[in-house]
C-alpha positions as CSV (number, residue, x, y, z in Angstrom):
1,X,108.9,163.0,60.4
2,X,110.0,162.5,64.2
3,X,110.2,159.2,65.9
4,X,110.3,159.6,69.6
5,X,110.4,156.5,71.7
6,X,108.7,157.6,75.3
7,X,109.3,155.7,78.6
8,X,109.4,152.2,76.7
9,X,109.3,148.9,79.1
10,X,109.1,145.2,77.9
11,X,108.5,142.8,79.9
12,X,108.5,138.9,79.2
13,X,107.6,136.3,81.6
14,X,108.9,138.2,85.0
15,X,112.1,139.3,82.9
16,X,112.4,143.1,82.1
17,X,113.5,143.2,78.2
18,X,113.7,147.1,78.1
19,X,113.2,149.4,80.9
20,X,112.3,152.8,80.3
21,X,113.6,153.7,76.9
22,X,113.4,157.1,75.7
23,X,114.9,157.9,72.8
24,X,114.2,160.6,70.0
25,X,115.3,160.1,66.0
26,X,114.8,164.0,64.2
27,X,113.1,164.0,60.9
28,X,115.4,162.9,58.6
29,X,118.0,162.0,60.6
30,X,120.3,158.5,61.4
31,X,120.2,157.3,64.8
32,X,122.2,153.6,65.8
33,X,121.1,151.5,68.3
34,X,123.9,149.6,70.0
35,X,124.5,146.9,72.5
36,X,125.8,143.5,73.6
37,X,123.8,140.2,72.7
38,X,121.0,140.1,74.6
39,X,121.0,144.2,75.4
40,X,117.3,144.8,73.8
41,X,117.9,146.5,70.9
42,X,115.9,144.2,68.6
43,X,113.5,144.2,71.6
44,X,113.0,148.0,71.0
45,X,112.9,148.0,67.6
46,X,109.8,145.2,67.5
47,X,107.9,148.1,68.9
48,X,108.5,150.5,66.9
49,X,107.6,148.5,63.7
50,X,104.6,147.2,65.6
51,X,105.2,143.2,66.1
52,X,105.5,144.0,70.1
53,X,103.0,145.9,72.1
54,X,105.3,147.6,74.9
55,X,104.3,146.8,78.7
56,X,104.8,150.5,79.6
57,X,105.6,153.6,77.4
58,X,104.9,154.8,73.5
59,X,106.5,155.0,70.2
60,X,104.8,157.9,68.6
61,X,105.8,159.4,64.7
62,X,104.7,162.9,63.8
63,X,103.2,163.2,67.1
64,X,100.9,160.5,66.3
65,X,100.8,157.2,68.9
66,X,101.4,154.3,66.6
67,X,99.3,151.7,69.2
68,X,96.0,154.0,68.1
69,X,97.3,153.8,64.0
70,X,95.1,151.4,61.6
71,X,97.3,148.4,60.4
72,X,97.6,150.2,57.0
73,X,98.3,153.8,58.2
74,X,101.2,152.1,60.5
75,X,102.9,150.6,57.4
76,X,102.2,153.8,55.3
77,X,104.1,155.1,58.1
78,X,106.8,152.6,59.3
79,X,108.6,150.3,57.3
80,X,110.8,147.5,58.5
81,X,113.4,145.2,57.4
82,X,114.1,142.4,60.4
83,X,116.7,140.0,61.3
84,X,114.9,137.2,60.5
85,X,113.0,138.2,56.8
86,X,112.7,135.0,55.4
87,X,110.7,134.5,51.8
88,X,109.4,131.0,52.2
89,X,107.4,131.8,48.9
90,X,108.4,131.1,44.9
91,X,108.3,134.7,44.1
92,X,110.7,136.5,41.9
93,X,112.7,139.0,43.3
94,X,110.5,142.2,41.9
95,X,107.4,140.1,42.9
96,X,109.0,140.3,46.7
97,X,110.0,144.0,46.3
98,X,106.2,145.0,44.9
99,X,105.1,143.7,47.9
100,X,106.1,146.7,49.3
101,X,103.8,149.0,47.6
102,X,100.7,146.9,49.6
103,X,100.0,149.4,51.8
104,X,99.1,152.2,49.6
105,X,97.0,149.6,46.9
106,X,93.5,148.1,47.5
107,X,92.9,144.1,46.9
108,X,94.7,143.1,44.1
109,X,95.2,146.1,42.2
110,X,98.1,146.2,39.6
111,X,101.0,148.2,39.7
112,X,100.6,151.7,37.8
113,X,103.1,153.0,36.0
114,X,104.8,155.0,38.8
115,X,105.3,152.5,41.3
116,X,106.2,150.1,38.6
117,X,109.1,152.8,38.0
118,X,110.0,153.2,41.7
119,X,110.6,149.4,42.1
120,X,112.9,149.5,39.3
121,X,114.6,152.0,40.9
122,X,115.2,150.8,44.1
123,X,116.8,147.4,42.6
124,X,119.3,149.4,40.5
125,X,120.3,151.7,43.1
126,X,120.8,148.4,45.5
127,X,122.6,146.5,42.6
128,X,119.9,143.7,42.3
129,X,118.3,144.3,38.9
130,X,119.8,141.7,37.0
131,X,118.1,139.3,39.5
132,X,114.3,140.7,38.9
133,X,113.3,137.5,37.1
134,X,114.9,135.2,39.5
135,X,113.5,133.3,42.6
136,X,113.7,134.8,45.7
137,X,114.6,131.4,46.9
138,X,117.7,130.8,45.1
139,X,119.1,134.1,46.9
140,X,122.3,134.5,48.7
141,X,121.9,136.0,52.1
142,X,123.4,139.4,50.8
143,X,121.4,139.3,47.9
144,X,118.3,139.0,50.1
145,X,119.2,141.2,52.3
146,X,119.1,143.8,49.5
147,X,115.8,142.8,48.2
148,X,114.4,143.4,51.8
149,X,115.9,147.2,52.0
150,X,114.6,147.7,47.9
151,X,111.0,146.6,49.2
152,X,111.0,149.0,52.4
153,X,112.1,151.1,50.6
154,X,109.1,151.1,47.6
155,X,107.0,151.3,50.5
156,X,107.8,155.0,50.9
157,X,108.0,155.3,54.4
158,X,108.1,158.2,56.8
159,X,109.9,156.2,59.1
160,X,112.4,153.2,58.5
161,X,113.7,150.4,60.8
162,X,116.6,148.3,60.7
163,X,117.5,145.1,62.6
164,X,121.0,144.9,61.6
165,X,120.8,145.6,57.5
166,X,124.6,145.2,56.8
167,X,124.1,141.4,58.2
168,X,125.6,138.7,55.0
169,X,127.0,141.5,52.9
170,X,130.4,142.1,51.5
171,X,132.6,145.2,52.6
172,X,131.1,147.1,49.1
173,X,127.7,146.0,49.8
174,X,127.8,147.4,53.6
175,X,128.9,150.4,52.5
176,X,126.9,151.3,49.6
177,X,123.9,150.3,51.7
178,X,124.8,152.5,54.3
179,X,125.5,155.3,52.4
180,X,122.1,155.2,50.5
181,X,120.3,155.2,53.9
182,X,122.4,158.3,54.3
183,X,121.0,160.0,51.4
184,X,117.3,158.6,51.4
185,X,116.3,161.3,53.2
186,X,114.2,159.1,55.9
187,X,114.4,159.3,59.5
188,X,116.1,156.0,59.9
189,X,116.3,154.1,63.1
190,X,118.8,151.1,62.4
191,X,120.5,148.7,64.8
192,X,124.3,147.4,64.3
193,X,127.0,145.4,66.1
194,X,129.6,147.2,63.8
195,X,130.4,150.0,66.0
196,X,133.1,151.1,63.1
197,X,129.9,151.3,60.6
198,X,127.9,153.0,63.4
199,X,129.9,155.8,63.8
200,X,130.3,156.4,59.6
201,X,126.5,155.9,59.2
202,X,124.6,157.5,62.0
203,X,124.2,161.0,63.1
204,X,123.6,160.1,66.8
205,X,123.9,156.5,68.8
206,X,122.2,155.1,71.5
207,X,124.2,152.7,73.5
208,X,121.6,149.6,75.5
209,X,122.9,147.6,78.4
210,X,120.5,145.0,80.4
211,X,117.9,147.0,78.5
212,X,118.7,150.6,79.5
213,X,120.4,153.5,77.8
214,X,123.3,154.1,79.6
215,X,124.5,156.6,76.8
216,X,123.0,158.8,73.8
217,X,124.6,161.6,71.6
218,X,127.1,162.1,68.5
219,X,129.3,159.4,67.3
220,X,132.2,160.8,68.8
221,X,130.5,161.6,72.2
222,X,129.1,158.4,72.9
223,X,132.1,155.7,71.7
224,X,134.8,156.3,74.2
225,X,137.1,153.8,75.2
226,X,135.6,153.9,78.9
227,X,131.9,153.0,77.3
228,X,133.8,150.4,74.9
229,X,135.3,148.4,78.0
230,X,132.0,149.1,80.4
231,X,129.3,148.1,78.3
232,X,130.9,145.4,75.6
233,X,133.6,144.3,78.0
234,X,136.4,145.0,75.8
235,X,139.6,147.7,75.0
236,X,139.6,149.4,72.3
237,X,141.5,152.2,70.8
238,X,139.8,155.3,69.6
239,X,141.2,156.8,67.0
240,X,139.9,159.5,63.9
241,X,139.2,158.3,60.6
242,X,142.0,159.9,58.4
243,X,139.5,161.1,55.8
244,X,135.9,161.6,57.9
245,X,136.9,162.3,61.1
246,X,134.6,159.7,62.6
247,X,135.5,157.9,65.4
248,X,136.9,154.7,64.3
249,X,137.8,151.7,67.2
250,X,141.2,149.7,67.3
251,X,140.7,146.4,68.8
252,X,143.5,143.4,69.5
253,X,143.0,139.5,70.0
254,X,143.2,139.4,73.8
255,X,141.8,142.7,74.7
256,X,138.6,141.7,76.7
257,X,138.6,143.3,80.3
């Protein structure tokens, strides 16, 4: 299902966040947000998942304006795993990653034998069922990171966001999880810093700077060395991955411009 982001402005107390944003993830496909600190990348993504109504513009998946969306067709809809997705509760892990099937159940109805099989299925494929039984409190920050993705994921989305997923995990870990959103089959909006992981795990990026898209298109179109030293402020060699192709980026200590 399509996610097109139309015309999208934020503004916050007099300062303009994101200024008109348009941006367009194809049904199925991965598209990268990237961007210095401060750029509005997490800014955009809020309003996609719904925690930030935009000042100007719409987000619209399937056609369908997500503003005029009930609370529980949005997150039948859109599911999202944040930067900040703390579990301040004493659930177990597959309590937390149930959670996800919410949407879709009325009151406190029990799990049926389905979605009971579909959580177990997203912990093994993100290497978490041995923790099932334990508190999501005890977590390491990989390992919760992982339950996060496992409960978007149950929630069997149309559309799924990222705010920086790979965030605590190991080299393995970033690349597994990168490689299942590959394969889920979702139209994936995700943000990262890792421009190196970007270009591996995105069809298309869009590059934000002072809250504009300055640049949009395939890996290897959009992360030049010119963009590299305009928008991030540092050089970097481009060079092709020996086995993918992708465009992979070459950086040494003293390089900023």
């Amino acid at each position: 299902m399509e996610l097109r982001l139309d015309g999208l402005g934020v503004v916050t107390d007099g300062r303009s966040l994101v200024r008109d944003l348009s941006l367009t993830v194809g049904s199925g496909r991965v598209v990268g947000l990237v961007g210095p600190n401060g750029s509005g990348k997490s800014t955009a993504l809020r309003c996609v998942y719904r925690a930030l109504r935009p000042t100007t513009g719409t987000v619209t998946v399937g056609g369908d304006d997500i503003a005029g969306l009930t609370p529980r067709r949005g997150a039948q809809l859109v599911a999202a795993m944040t930067q900040d997705g703390a579990v301040d509760l004493d659930f177990t892990v597959e309590e937390v990653v149930a959670l996800g099937r919410a949407p879709h159940q009325r009151g406190n109805q029990a799990l049926d034998g389905r979605e009971r099989e579909l959580c177990a299925r997203a912990l093994g494929r993100l290497g978490i069922r041995h923790l099932a039984r334990r508190s999501a409190l005890t977590l390491s920050g990989g390992e919760r990171q992982r339950m996060l993705l496992a409960r978007a994921l149950v929630q069997e989305p149309e559309v799924l966001v990222l705010d920086e997923p790979t965030n605590h995990l190991d080299v393995r870990h970033q690349v597994e999880v990168l490689s299942h959103l590959r394969g889920a089959g979702l139209t994936v909006l995700v943000v990262l810093h890792d421009l190196n992981l970007a270009a591996a795990a995105c069809d298309r990026i869009g590059v934000l700077s002072h809250g504009r898209l300055v640049a949009a298109g395939t890996p290897a179109e959009v992360l030049t060395e010119e963009l590299v030293a305009d928008v991030f402020g540092v050089k970097a060699t481009v060079v092709p991955h020996p086995l993918t192709g992708d465009p992979q980026l070459l950086y040494s200590l003293g390089s900023s411009v």
